[in-house]
C-alpha positions, -999 to 999 in steps of 0.1 A, spaced: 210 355 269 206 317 278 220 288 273 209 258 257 224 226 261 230 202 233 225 167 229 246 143 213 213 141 189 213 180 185 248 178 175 243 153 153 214 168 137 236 204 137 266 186 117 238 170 91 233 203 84 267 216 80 276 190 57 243 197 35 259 234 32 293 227 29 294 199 3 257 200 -14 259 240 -25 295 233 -40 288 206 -57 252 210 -73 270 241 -85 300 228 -99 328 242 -73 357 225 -61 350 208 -31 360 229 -2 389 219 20 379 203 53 399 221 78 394 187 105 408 163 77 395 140 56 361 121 69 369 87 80 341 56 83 322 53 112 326 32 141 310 12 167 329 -9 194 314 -28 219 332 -54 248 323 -83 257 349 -107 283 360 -126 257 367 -100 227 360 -67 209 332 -64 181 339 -32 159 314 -23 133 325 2 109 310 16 80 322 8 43 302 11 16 306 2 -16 339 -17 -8 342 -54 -20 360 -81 5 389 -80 -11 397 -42 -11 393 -46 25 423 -44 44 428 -53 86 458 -53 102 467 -58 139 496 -51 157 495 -54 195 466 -32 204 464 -12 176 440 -23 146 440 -4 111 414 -7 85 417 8 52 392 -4 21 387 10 -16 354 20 -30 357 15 -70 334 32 -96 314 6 -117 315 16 -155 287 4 -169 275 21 -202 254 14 -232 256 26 -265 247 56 -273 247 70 -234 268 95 -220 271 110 -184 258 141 -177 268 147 -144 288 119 -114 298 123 -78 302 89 -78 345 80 -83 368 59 -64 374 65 -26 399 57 1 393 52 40 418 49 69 409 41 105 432 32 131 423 28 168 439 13 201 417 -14 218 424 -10 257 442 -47 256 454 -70 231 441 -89 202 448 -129 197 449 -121 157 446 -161 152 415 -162 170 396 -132 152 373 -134 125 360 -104 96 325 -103 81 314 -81 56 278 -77 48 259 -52 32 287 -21 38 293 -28 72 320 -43 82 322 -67 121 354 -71 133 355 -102 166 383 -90 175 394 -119 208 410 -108 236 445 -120 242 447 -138 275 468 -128 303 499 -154 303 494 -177 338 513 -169 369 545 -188 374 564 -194 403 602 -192 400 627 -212 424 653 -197 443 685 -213 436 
């Protein structure tokens, strides 16, 4: 027997195909959707540092701005957005078959220091969703006086 180490690519490539198995079987055949025993999937996520502030990039698609939704609270940033189904149907059509419905995200993360929330700016464009997030600065050093 030997081993063979994975790559973060292998790994990738190895949960592609779990997914392709676990979801596209069930549902081409008209099952339930199968419980995922790790939770439900949350968007994914990109942060980078720079000395002045955070930039998180986070996947959302099909979300408009305003069912978008960041808070901040120290160090700790939330996200949650709302993906709606369009209805749009002409006379005379009818579905035959839709995966397509309304979905919910949640991420929450801790940033390693704190966020000025005044000084941080959202963009969303095409799906994908940049946070700038600044970095609070350090209050200055102050002497104090013996009395």
């Amino acid at each position: 027997m030997f081993l063979v180490p994975m790559t973060r690519s292998s790994a990738d490539f190895a949960r592609s195909i779990e997914r392709l198995f676990d979801d596209g079987f069930d549902r081409f055949f008209g099952l339930p959707a199968p419980t995922d025993a790790k939770g439900p999937r949350v968007p994914a996520l990109d942060l980078s540092e720079s000395d002045q502030a955070y930039t998180v990039k986070l996947d959302v698609p099909g979300a408009a701005k305003e069912d978008v939704h960041v808070s901040i609270d120290g160090r700790r940033v939330t996200v949650q957005a709302e993906a709606k189904k369009e209805e749009e149907r002409k006379d005379g059509d009818r579905v035959v078959y839709s995966e397509r419905s309304v979905s919910s995200w949640s991420r929450s993360f801790t940033l390693p220091g704190e966020v000025d929330e005044a000084s941080s700016a959202a963009k969303l464009d095409d799906g994908v969703l940049t946070l700038t997030l600044a970095k609070r600065s350090a209050p200055a050093a102050r002497k104090l006086t013996i009395g």
